[in-house]
C-alpha positions in Angstrom: -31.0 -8.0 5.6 -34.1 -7.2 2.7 -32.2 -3.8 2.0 -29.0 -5.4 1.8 -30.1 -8.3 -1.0 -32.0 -5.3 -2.7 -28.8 -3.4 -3.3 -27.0 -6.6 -4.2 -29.7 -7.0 -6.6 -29.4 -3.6 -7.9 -25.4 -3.8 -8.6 -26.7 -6.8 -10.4 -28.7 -5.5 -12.9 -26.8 -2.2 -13.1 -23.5 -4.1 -14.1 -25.6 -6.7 -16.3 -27.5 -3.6 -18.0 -23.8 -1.8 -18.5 -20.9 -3.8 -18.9 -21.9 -5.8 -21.7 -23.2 -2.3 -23.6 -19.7 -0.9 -22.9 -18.2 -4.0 -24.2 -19.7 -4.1 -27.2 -18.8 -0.1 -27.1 -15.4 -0.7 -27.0 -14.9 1.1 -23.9 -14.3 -2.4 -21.7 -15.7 -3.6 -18.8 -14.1 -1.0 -16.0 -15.8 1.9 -17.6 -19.3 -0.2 -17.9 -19.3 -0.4 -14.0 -18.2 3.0 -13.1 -21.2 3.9 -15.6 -23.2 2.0 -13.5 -22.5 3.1 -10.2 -22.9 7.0 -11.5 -26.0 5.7 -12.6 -27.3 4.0 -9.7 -25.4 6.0 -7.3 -26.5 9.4 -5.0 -26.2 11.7 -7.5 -28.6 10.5 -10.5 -31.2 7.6 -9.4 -30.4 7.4 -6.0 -30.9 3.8 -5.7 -28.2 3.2 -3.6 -26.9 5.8 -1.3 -24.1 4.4 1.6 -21.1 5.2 -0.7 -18.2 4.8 1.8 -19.1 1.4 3.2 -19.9 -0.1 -0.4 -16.4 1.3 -1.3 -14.4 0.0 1.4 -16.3 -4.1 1.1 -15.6 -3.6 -2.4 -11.8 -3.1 -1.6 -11.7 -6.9 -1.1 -11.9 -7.3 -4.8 -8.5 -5.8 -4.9 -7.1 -7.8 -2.1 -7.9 -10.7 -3.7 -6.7 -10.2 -6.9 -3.3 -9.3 -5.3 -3.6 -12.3 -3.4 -4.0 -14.3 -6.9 -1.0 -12.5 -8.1 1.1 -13.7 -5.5 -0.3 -17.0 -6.3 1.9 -17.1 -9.2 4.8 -15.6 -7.5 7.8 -17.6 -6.3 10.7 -16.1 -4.2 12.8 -16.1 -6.6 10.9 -14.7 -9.3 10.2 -11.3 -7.0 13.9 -11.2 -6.3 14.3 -11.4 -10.7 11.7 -8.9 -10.4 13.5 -6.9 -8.3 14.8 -4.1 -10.4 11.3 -3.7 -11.7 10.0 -2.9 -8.3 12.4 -1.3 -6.7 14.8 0.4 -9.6 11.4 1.3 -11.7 8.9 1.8 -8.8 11.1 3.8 -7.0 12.0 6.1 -10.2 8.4 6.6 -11.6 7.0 7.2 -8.2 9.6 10.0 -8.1 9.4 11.8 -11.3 5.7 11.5 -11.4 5.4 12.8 -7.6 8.1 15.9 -7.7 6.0 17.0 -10.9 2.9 16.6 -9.5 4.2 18.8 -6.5 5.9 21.5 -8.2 2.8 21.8 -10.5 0.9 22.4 -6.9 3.5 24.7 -6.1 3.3 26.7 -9.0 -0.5 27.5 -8.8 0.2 29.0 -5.2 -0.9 25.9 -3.1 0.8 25.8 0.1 3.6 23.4 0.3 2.1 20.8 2.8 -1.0 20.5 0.4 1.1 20.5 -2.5 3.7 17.3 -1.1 0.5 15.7 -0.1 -1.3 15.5 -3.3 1.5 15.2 -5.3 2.6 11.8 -3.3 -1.5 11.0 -3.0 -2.0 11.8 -7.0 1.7 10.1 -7.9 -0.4 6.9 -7.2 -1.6 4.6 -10.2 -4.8 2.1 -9.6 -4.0 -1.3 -9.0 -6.9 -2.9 -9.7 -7.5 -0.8 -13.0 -4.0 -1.3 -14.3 -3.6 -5.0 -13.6 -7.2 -6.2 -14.6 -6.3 -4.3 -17.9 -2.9 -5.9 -18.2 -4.6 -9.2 -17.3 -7.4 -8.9 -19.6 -4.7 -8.6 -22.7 -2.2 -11.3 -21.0 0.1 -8.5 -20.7 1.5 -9.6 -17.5 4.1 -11.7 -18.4 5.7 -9.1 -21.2 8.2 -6.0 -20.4 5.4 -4.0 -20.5 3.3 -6.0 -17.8 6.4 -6.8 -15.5 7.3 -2.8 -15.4 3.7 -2.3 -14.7 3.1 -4.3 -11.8 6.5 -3.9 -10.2 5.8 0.4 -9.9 2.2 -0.6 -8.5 3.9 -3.5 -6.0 6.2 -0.2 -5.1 3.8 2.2 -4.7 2.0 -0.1 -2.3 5.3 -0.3 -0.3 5.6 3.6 -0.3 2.6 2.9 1.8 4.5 3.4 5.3 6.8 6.2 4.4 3.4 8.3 3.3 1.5 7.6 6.4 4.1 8.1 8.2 4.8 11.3 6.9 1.2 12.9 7.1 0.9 14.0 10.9 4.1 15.3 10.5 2.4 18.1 8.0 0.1 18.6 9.3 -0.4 21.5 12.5 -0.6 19.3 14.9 2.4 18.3 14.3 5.2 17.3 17.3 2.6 16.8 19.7 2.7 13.0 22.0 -0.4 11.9 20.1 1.3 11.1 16.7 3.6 8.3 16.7 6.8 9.1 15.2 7.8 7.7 11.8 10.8 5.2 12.8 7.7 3.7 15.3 5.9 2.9 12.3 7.9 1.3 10.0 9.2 -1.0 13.1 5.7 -2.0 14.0 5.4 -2.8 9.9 8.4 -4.1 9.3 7.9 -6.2 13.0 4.5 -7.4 11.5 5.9 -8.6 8.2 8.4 -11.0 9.6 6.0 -12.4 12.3 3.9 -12.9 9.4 6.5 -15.0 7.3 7.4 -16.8 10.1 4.9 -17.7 12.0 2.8 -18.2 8.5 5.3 -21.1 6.9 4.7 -23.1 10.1 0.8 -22.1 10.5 0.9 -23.4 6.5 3.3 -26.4 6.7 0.4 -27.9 9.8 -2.8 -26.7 8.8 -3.1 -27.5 5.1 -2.5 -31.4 5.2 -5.2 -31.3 7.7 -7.7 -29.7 5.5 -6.4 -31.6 2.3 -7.4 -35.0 4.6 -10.7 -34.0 5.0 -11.7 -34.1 1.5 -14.5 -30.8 1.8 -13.8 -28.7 -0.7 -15.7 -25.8 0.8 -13.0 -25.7 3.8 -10.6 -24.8 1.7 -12.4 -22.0 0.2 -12.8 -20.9 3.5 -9.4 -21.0 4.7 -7.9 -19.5 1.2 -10.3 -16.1 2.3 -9.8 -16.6 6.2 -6.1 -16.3 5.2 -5.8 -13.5 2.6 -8.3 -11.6 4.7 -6.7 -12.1 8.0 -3.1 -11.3 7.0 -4.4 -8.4 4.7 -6.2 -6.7 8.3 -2.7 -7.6 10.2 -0.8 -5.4 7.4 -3.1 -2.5 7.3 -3.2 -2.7 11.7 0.6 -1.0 11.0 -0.4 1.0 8.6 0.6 -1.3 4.6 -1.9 -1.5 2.4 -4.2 -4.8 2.4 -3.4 -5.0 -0.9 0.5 -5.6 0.0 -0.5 -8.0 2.6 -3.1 -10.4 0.3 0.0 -10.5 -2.4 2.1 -11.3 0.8 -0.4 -14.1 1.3 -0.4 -15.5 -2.0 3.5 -15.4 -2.1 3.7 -17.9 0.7 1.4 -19.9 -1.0 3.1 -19.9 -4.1 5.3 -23.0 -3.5 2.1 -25.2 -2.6 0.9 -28.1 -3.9 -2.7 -26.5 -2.8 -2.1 -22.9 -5.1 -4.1 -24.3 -8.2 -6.9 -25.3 -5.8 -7.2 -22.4 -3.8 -6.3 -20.1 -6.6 -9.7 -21.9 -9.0 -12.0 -21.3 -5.0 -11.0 -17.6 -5.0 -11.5 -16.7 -9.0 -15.0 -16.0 -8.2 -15.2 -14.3 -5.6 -11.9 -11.9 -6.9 -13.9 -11.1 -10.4 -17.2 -9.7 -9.1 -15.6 -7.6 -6.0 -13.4 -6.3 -8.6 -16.6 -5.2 -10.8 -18.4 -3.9 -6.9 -15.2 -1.7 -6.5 -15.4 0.1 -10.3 -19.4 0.2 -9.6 -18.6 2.0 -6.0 -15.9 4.3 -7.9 -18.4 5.7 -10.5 -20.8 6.1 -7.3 -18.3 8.3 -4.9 -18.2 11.1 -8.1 -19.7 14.0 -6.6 -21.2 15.7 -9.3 -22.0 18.9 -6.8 -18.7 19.7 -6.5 -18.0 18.9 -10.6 -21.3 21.3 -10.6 -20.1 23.8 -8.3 -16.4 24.2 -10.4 -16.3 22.4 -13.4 -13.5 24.2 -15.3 -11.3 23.5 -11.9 -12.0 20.0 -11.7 -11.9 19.3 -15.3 -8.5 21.2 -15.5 -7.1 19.4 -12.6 -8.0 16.2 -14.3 -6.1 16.6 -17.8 -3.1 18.3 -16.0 -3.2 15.1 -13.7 -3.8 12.2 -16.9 -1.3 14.4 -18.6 1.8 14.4 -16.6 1.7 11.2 -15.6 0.9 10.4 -19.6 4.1 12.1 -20.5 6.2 11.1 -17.3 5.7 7.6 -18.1 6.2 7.8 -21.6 9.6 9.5 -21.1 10.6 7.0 -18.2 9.2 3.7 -20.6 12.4 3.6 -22.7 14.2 3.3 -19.7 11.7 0.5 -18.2 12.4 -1.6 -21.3 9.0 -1.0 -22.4 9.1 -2.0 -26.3 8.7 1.7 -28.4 5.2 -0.1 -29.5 3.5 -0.3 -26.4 4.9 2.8 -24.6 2.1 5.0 -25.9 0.1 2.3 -23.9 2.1 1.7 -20.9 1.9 5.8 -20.5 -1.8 6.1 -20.5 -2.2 2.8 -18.3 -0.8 4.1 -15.1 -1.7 8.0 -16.0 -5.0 7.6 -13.5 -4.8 8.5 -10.0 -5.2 5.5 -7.7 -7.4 3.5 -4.9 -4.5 4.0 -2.3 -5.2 7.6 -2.9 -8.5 7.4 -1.3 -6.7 6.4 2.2 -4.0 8.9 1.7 -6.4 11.3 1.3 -8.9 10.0 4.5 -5.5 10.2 6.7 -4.6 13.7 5.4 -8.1 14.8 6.4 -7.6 13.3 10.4 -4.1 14.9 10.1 -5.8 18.3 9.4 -3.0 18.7 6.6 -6.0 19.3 3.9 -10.0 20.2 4.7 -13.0 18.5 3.6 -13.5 20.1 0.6 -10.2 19.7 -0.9 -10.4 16.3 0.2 -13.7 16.0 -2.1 -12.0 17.9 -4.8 -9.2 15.5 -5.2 -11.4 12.5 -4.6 -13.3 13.3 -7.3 -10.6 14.0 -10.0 -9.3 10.2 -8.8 -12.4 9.2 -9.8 -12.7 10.9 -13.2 -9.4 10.3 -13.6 -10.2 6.6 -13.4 -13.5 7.1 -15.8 -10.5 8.8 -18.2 -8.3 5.3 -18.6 -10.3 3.2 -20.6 -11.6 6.0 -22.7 -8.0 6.7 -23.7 -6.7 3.4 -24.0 -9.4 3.1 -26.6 -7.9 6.1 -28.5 -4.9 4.7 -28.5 -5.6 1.7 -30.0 -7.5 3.2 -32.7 -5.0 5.2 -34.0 -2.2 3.0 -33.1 -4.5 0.5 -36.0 -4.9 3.6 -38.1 -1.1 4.0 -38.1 -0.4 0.5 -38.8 0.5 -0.6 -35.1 -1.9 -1.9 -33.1 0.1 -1.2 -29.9 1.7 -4.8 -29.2 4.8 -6.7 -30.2 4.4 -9.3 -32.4 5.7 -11.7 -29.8 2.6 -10.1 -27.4 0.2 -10.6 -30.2 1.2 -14.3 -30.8 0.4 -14.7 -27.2 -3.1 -13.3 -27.4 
């Protein structure tokens, strides 16, 4: 318990110490706590050493903010949204993983490795992309809509890509690995059970708790229900994230949302800032030691093709020409998702531990590269007489 409060204490100061400084910077808040956790993490002050299960409590930053999102999603606002997700998702995911994979291919890498990372790699962060989108009040512009609706994909492309791992890897066709149509039934079982059984679970248990007037129990069934459902999609293998915006989007239509949505606000913001803080921590600078030119290479040929796949697919995304530059370097970083990807790959035996290390880390750089570019951009987007946004964006800001 004391060595628990000191590290909470720790991320504390670390992100008090940092984020402001990086603010101030220019660089923004995401690259002030993955500052901090390099700083505080295994490889420079050793202050706070169990990396993995920081990273994975931190995830519930991410599943909350999903769960917010969904929040302000109606039915029939995702079926609007529904070229953005599955027309745009489905193209950028595509383009950004084939090039990935022939790039792979190229440099001699076996072709199980080289599907893998490109699918892993074709991943953008969530919680990177829509806190930077939020942050802006981006969301509700072309360029925001087009941005969440590829990430909502790519969390959907969540059962096709696990499912697809033990069948690359050598121990492949043996009874031990469920087959791929098994897993997308059990997901696609789990999904409806949740929607159904959920509107009834709602319709009963929410006047209940509006009756007894504690505003605490509501708080408490807002994360007893994101977290719940979130561990029942990720038990058939979807992302938590998928099932916390699941969560939201049956909450949407509640006279409650507001309520629960004002409980969870808290709570969202400073697991979001725990996960960027855990990020900067996982970098493993022996490796970056060990092969720097390889690890730095893979990194700008990563940032850059997604950079330039994105920019050639925005025009197509109805991103306005002014923010494309923008949209392009937003979802150029390699994603959270890609972590798990890469975990299942390694019990799969499609890639070994130190490949698995080697890509973690250029996620994680690649992350540390976002707001260092975005801030580029912006400069010389002002320096060219366009700051990057549309006038009726700007207005809105």
């Amino acid at each position: 318990m004391t060595k628990m409060l000191i590290d909470v204490v720790i991320f504390l100061i670390a992100a008090l110490i940092a984020v402001p400084i990086a603010t101030r910077l220019g660089f923004g808040a995401v690259l002030g706590y993955l500052v901090a956790g390099i700083v505080i993490g295994p490889w420079v002050l050793g202050l706070v050493t169990d990396v993995d299960a920081i990273l994975h409590f931190s995830e519930l930053g991410i599943v909350l903010m999903m769960f917010v999102i969904g929040l302000e999603m109606r039915v029939e606002l995702l079926w609007a949204m529904r070229r953005s997700i599955f027309g745009y998702g489905a193209m950028q995911m595509a383009l950004c993983a084939a090039v990935l994979t022939a790039t792979f291919l190229i440099f001699g890498t076996p072709w199980r490795i080289a599907l893998t990372g490109g699918l892993a790699l074709a991943l953008s962060s969530t919680a990177m992309v829509i806190g930077e989108l939020q942050q802006r009040k981006l969301m509700d512009t072309p360029t925001g809509r087009a941005g969440f609706g590829i990430l909502l994909f790519q969390d959907m492309a969540a059962i096709p890509l696990i499912a697809l791992l033990p069948l690359l890897g050598p121990a492949a066709g043996t009874a031990a690995a469920e087959p791929g149509w098994l897993v997308a039934t059990k997901a696609i079982a789990m999904l409806v059970i949740v929607l159904v059984v959920g509107r009834y679970v709602l319709k009963a248990v929410l006047p209940l708790i509006s009756r007894t007037g504690v505003r605490e129990i509501f708080t408490a069934f807002a994360l007893l229900w994101v977290i719940g459902i979130a561990l029942l999609m990720e038990s058939v293998h979807l992302s938590m994230s998928m099932g916390a915006f699941v969560a939201g989007v049956m909450l949407a239509d509640s006279e409650f949302r507001h309520e629960i949505e004002v409980d969870i606000a808290p709570f969202k913001g400073l697991l979001l800032g725990l996960f960027f803080i855990a990020v900067g921590m996982s970098i493993d600078f022996g490796v970056l030691a060990s092969e720097p030119v390889r690890v730095v290479g893979l990194v700008v040929v990563l940032v850059a093709i997604k950079t330039i796949a994105q920019w050639f697919l925005a025009k197509r995304f109805d991103v306005p020409s002014s923010q494309r530059g923008y949209f392009a370097i937003l979802l150029s970083q390699g994603g959270e998702f890609a972590f798990v990807v890469l975990a299942a790959s390694l019990a799969a035996r499609v890639v070994d531990q130190r490949l698995s290390s080697l890509v973690t880390l250029v996620v994680a750089l690649s992350m540390v590269s976002t707001p260092l570019l975005l801030l580029l951009q912006r400069r010389f987007s002002r320096l060219g007489g366009d700051d990057g946004l549309d006038a009726a964006t700007e207005r809105k800001i």
